[in-house]
C-alpha positions in Angstrom: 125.3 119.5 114.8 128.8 121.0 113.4 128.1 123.3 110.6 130.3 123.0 107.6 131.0 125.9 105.2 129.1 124.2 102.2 126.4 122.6 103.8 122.5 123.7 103.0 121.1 125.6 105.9 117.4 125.8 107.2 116.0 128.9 109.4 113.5 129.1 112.0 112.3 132.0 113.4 110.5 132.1 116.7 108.7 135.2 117.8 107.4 135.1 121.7 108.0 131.4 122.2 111.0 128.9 123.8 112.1 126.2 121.8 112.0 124.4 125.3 108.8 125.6 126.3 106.4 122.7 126.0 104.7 125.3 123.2 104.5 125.8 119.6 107.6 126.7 119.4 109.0 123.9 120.7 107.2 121.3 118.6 108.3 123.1 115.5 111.9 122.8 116.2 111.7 119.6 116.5 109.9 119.2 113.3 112.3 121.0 111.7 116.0 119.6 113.9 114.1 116.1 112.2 114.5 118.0 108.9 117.4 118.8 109.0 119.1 115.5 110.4 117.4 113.6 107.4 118.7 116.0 104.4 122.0 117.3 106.4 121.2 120.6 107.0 122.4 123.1 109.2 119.4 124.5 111.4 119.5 128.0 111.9 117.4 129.0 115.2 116.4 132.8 115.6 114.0 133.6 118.7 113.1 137.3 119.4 110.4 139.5 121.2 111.1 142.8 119.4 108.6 143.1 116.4 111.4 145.9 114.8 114.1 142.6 115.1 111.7 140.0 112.8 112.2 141.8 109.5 115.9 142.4 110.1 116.6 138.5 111.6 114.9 137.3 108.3 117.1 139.6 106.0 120.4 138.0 107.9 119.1 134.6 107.4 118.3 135.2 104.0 121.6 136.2 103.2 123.2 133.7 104.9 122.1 131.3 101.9 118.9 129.6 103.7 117.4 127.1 102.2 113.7 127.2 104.0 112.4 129.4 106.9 109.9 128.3 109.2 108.0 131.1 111.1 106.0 130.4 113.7 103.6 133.8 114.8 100.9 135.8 113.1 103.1 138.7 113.1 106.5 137.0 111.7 104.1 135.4 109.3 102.6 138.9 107.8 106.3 139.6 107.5 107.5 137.1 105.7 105.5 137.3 103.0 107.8 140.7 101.9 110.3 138.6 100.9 108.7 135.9 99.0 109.2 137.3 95.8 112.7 138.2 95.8 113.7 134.5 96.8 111.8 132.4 94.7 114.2 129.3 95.5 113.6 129.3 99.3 111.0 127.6 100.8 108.9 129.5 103.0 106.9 128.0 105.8 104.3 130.1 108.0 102.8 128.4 111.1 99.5 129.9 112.4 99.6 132.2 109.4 97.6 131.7 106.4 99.6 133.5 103.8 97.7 136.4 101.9 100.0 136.0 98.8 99.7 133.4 96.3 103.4 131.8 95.5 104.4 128.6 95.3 107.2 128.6 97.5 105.0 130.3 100.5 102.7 127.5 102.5 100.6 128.2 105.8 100.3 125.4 108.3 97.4 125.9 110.7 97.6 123.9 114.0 95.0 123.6 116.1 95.4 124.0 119.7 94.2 120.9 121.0 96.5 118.4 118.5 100.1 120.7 118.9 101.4 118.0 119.4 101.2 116.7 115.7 102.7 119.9 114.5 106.6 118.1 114.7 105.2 115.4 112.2 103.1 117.6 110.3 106.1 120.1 109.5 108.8 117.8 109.2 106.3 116.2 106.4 105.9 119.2 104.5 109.4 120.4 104.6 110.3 117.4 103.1 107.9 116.9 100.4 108.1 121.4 99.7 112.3 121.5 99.9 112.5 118.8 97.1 110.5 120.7 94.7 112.0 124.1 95.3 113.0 125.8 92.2 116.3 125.3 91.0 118.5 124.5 87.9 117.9 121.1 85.6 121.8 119.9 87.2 121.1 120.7 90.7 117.2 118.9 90.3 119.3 116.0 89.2 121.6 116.3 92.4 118.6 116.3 94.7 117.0 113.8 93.0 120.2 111.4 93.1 120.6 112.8 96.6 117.1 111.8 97.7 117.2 108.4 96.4 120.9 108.0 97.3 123.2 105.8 95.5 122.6 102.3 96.1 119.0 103.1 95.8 119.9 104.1 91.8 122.1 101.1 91.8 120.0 98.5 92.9 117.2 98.8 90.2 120.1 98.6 87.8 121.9 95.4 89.7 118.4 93.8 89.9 118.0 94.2 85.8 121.5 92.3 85.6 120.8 89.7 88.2 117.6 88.7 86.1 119.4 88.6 83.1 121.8 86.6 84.5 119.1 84.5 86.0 117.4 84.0 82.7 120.8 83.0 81.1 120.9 80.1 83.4 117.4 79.0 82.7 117.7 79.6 78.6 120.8 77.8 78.9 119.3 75.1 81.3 115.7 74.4 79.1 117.9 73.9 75.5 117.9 70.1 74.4 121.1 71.2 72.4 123.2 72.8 75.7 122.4 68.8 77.1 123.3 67.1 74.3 127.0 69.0 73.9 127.6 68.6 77.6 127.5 64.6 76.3 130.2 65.4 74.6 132.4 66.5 77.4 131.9 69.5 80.0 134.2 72.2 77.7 132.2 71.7 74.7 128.9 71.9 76.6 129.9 75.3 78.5 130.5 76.4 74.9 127.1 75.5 73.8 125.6 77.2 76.9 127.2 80.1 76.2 126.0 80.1 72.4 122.6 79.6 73.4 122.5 82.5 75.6 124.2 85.1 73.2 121.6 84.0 70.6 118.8 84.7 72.9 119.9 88.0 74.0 121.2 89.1 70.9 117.9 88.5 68.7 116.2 89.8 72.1 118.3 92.9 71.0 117.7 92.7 67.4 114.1 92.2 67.6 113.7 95.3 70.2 116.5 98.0 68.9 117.4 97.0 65.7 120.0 94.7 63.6 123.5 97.2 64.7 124.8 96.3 61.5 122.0 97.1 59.3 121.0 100.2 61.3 124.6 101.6 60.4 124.5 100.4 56.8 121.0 102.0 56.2 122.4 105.5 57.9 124.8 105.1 55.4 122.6 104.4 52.4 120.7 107.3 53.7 123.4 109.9 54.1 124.7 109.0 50.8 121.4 110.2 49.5 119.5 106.7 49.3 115.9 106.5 50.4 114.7 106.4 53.4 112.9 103.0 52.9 116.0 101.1 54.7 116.1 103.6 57.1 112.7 102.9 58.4 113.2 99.5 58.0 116.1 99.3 60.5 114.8 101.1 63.2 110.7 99.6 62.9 112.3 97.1 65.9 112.7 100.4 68.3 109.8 101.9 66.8 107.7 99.2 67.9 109.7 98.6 71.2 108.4 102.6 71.6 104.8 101.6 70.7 104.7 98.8 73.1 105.9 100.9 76.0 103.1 103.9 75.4 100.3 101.7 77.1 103.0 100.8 79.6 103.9 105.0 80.2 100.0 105.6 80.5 99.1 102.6 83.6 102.8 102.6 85.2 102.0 106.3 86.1 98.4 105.4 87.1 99.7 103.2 89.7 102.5 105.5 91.1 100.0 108.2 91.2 97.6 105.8 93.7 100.8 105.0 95.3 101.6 108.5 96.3 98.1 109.3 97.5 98.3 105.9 99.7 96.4 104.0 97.6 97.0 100.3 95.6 94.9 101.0 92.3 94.9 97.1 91.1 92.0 97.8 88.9 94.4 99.4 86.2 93.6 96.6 83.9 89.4 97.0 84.1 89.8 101.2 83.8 92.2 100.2 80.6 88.9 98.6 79.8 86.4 100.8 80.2 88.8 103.4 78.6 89.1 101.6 75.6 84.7 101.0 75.6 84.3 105.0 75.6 86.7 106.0 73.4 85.9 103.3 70.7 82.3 104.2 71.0 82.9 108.3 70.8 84.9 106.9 68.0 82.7 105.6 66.2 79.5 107.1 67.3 80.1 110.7 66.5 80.2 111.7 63.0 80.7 114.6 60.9 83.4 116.4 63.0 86.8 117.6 62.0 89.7 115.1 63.4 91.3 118.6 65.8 87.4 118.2 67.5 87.1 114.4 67.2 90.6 113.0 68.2 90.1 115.2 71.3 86.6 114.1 72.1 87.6 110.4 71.9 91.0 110.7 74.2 88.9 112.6 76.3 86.3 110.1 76.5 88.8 107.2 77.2 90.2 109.3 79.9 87.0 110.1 81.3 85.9 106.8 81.0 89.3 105.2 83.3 88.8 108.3 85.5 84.6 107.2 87.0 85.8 103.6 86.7 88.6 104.2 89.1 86.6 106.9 90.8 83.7 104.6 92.5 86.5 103.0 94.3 87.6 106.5 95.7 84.2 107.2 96.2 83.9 103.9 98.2 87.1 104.2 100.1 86.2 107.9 101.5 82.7 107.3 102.2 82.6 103.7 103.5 86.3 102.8 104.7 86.0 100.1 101.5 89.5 99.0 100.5 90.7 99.8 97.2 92.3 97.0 96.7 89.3 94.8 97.3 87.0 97.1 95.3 89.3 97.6 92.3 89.5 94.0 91.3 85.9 93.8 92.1 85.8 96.3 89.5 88.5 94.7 87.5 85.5 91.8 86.4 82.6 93.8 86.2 84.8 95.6 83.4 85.2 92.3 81.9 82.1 91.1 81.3 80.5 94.5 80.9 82.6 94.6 77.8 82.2 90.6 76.8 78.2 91.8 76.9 78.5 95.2 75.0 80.9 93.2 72.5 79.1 89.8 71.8 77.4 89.3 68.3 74.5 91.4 68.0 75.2 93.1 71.5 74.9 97.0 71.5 78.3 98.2 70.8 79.3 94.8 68.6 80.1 95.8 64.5 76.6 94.8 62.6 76.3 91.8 60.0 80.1 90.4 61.7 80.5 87.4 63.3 83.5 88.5 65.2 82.8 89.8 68.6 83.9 93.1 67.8 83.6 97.1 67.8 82.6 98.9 64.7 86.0 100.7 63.2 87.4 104.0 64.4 86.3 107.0 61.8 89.7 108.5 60.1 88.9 111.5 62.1 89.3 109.5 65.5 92.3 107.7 65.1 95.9 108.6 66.1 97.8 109.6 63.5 100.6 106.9 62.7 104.0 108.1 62.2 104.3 105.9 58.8 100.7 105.9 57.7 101.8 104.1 54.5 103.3 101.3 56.5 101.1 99.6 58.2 103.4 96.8 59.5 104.8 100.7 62.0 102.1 101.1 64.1 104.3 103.9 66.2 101.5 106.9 66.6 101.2 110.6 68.3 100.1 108.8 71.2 103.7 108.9 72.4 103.9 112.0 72.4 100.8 112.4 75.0 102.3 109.5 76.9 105.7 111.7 77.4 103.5 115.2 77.3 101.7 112.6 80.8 104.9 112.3 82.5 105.7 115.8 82.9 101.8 116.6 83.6 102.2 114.2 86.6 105.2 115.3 87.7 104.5 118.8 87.5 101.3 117.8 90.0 102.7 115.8 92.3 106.2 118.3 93.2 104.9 121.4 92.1 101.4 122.3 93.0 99.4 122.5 96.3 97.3 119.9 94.7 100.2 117.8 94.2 101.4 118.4 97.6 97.9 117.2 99.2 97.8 113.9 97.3 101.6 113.2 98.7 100.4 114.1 102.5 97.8 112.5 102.6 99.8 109.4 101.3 102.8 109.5 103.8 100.5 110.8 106.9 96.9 110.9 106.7 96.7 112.0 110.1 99.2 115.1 109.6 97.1 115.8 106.2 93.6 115.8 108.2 95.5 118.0 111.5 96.6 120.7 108.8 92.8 120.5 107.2 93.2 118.7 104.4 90.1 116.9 103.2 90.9 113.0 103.2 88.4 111.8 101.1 88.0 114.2 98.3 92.1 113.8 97.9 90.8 109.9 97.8 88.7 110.5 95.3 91.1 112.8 92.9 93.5 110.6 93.2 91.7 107.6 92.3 90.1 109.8 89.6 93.1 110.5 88.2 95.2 107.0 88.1 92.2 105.4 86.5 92.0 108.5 84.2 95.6 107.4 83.1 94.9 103.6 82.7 92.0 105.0 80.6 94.6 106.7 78.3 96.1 103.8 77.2 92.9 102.1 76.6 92.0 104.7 74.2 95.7 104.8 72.4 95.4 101.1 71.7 92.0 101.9 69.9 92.1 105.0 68.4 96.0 104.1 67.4 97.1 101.2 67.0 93.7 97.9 66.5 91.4 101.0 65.0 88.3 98.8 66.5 88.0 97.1 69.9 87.3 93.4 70.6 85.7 91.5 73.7 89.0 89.3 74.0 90.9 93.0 75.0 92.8 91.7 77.9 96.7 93.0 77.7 98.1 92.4 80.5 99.4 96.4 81.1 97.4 96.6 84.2 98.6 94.3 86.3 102.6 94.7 84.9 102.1 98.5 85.9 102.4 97.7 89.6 106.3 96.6 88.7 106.3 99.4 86.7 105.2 101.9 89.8 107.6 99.3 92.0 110.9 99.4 90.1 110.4 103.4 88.7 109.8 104.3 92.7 107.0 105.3 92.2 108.7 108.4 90.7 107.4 109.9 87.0 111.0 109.6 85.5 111.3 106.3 87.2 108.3 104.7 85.9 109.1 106.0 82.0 112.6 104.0 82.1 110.6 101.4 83.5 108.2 101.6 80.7 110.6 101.6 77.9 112.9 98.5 79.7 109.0 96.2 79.7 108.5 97.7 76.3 111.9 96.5 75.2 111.7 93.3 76.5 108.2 92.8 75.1 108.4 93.9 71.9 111.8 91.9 71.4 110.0 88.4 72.9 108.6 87.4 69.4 112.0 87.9 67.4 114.0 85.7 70.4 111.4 82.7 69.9 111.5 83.0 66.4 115.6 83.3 65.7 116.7 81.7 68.9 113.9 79.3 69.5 113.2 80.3 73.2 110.0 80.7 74.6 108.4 84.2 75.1 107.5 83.2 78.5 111.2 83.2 79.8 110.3 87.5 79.2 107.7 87.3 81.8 110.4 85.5 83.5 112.8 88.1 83.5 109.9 90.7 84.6 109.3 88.8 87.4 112.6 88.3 88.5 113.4 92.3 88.0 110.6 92.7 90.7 111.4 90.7 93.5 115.1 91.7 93.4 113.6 95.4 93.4 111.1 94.3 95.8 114.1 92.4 97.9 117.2 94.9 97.9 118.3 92.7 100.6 118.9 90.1 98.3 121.3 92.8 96.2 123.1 94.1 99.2 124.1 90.3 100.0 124.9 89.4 96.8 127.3 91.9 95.9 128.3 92.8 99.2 126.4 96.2 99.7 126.4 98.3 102.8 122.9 99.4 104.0 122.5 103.3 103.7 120.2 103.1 106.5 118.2 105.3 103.9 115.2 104.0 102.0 115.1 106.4 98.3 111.3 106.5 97.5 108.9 104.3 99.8 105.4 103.4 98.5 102.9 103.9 101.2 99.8 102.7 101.4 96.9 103.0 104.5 96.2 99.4 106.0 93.5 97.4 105.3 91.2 99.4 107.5 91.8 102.4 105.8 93.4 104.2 108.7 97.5 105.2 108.7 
């Protein structure tokens, strides 16, 4: 590999061992040549059998602007740990070595004897997963991250959103008695009519999710001039609610990306929304006499809980038993159903007393999530927002930057690398599991506590089962599955103002949606259509164990 002067590097240090010695040594340069082929590093190789040279080979490498260092001895391990510290954005690897000092850039890798041979797949896993989450600056995260998911796979997600759009333009235009009758009238005039009936759709689409453009700027106006705020509010409620709508969609999009990571397909997302909307209505309810900073918690907590041993007896399942989570969680998915149809029936247990609807009894004041406009009821915007954004750096902090976090994602690209470095497969089956269905529960509880204030039998939304596209077209990726979130919540939330203005159904939304996900799922079909070049790189792949559990 030529080196060029600004190109990352990556260090390994061998102490006793040939790199062409059918050893350890060996096997962990070719982890890390693999390494550094994928991210286009330059791949430093030091090998000495002076113990004085280690310290002083590490200090050169060091300075020479490394980006990692692999070590591969007891004795180069105990070493490295003196520089730790002082380079907090180098990743530090130690083979054999189980690192004394707690640091998050600093990982041990035990290999045992008798599988060496899975050392190459084992490092070149965790180099990976450790060198993207290294510490550096917000513009150089961004770099990696672009970097990682390369250019076309940015581009695609976006080209897919436009080819849908596109796609639904031809099918509003196609479906409109009025397009049909102006093409009667000769081809010109019905192009025109086609093309009216599209801009109509999209622009109450717009004005039903953003806001009016012209009234937002004349109420900012009206504002500034030192007018109320009453137009103000008035011309943003469409993004407001567009912001409501995607909360749920934040809460179960990063459920299923977090099952995705660990190598799991949690398709019981809608049940755990369920079940997290049963425990946090009933803590809601139940418990009285507490003040809202003791309650509110209580009943998030509850819905979270709730999601979290729904979703967890499918962990449970798939680490004991080899059970398949997908098969489990829409077992799961039904049991929630009617659980809640029984708990929720007239005169059932949890149903409101001397009501004939089949519904909860209210939410105390002290339970609820506090709206942003509580004096406006037709704003149902709340705090839980806030935890929905507060989730997405939660998760992401996890997943890239704690050993936690780093088990979850190795067990979900290589369960057998995961078990060869001791990592317990089935407890990180069971967190993880724990954990998505936690998140589903979440948004179960904010459509309770903030936005219905009660919960009814007929609680089916839908947010389950659109948070696999969410997981899907976000990559699976924190970030990704937010600007998923708000894109469904947009589209959503503007459905109702395009059927009412522009008289087109709302099901040409779930049109859209569906389109969005097989050109994401597809990016062959991208590449062809506008004449893409294959990157021969993938960005983020979703990986999942087969359906008999095994990699």
């Amino acid at each position: 590999m030529t080196e060029r002067e600004d190109q990352m590097k990556l260090g390994l240090i061998t102490y006793g061992g040939d790199i062409q010695g059918g050893g350890l040594a060996q096997y962990a340069y070719q982890g890390a040549q693999r390494v550094a082929e994928e991210r286009d590093l330059s791949l430093q190789v030091v090998g000495t059998d002076e113990p004085d040279q280690v310290r002083e080979e590490i200090q050169e490498l060091l300075e020479k602007g490394v980006t990692g260092v692999v070590t591969t001895s007891l004795h180069t391990g105990q070493i490295i740990e003196e520089f730790v510290e002082s380079y907090p954005t180098v990743t530090f690897v130690t083979i054999n070595y189980q690192p004394q000092l707690d640091s998050e850039n600093l990982t041990g890798l035990p290999v045992e004897l008798q599988k060496l041979e899975e050392l190459e797949e084992l490092l070149a896993a965790h180099l990976s997963i450790q060198l993207e989450a290294d510490q550096r600056g917000f513009f150089q995260n961004l770099r990696l991250l672009l970097l990682e998911w390369n250019l076309q796979s940015v581009l695609i997600p976006v080209l897919a959103i436009f080819t849908a759009l596109i796609v639904g333009a031809l099918f509003i235009a196609g479906f409109d008695p009025e397009v049909w009758a102006a093409f009667q009238d000769g081809f010109g005039v019905g192009m025109n009519g086609a093309w009216q009936s599209v801009v109509n759709a999209y622009s109450a689409l717009w004005n039903g999710s953003i806001g009016n453009p012209q009234k937002i700027i004349s109420a900012i106006r009206t504002w500034m001039s030192g007018g109320g705020t009453e137009d103000l509010v008035s011309a943003f409620r469409p993004l407001m609610e567009s912001l409501r709508v995607s909360t749920p969609y934040i809460f179960t999009g990063l459920s299923v990306a977090l099952g995705f990571r660990a190598g799991l397909f949690n398709i019981g997302a809608e049940g755990q929304y369920f079940i997290g909307g049963l425990t946090s209505v009933f803590v809601g309810y139940s418990v009285q006499g507490l003040p809202w900073y003791i309650h509110l918690p209580l009943a998030v907590g509850a819905g979270f809980l709730g999601g979290a041993f729904w979703a967890g007896i499918s962990g449970f399942l798939k680490a004991e038993t080899g059970a398949h989570e997908v098969i489990t969680t829409i077992m799961l998915n039904y049991i929630a159903y009617n659980l809640a149809e029984f708990l929720l029936q007239v005169g059932g247990p949890m149903a409101r007393p001397d009501d004939p609807r089949p519904i909860s009894p209210p939410v105390s004041p002290s339970a609820r999530l506090q709206q942003f406009f509580p004096d406006n009821p037709a704003i149902r915007i709340n705090i839980g927002l806030f935890l929905a954004f507060f989730m997405v750096f939660v998760i992401w902090y996890i997943l890239f930057k704690t050993p936690i976090g780093f088990e979850l994602r190795t067990v979900g690209s290589s369960p057998r690398a995961a078990k060869t470095a001791g990592m317990n497969i089935g407890w990180n089956y069971i967190l993880a599991m724990g954990l998505s269905g936690g998140l589903a529960g979440l948004a179960g509880g904010h459509d309770v506590l903030g936005v219905l204030g009660y919960m009814p039998n007929s609680f089916r939304s839908g947010y389950g089962f659109d948070a696999i596209a969410l997981a899907l077209l976000g990559k699976s990726h924190p970030v990704g599955v937010l600007m998923a979130s708000l894109l469904f919540g947009v589209l959503r939330a503007g459905a109702v103002q395009m059927q009412g203005a522009a008289n087109v159904p709302v099901d040409i939304i779930s049109v859209l949606q569906g389109l969005i996900i097989v050109f994401v799922a597809a990016p062959e079909m991208i590449r062809a259509l506008y004449r893409l070049r294959d990157s021969g790189q993938e960005g983020e792949t979703v990986l999942t164990t087969g359906w008999s559990g095994t990699e």
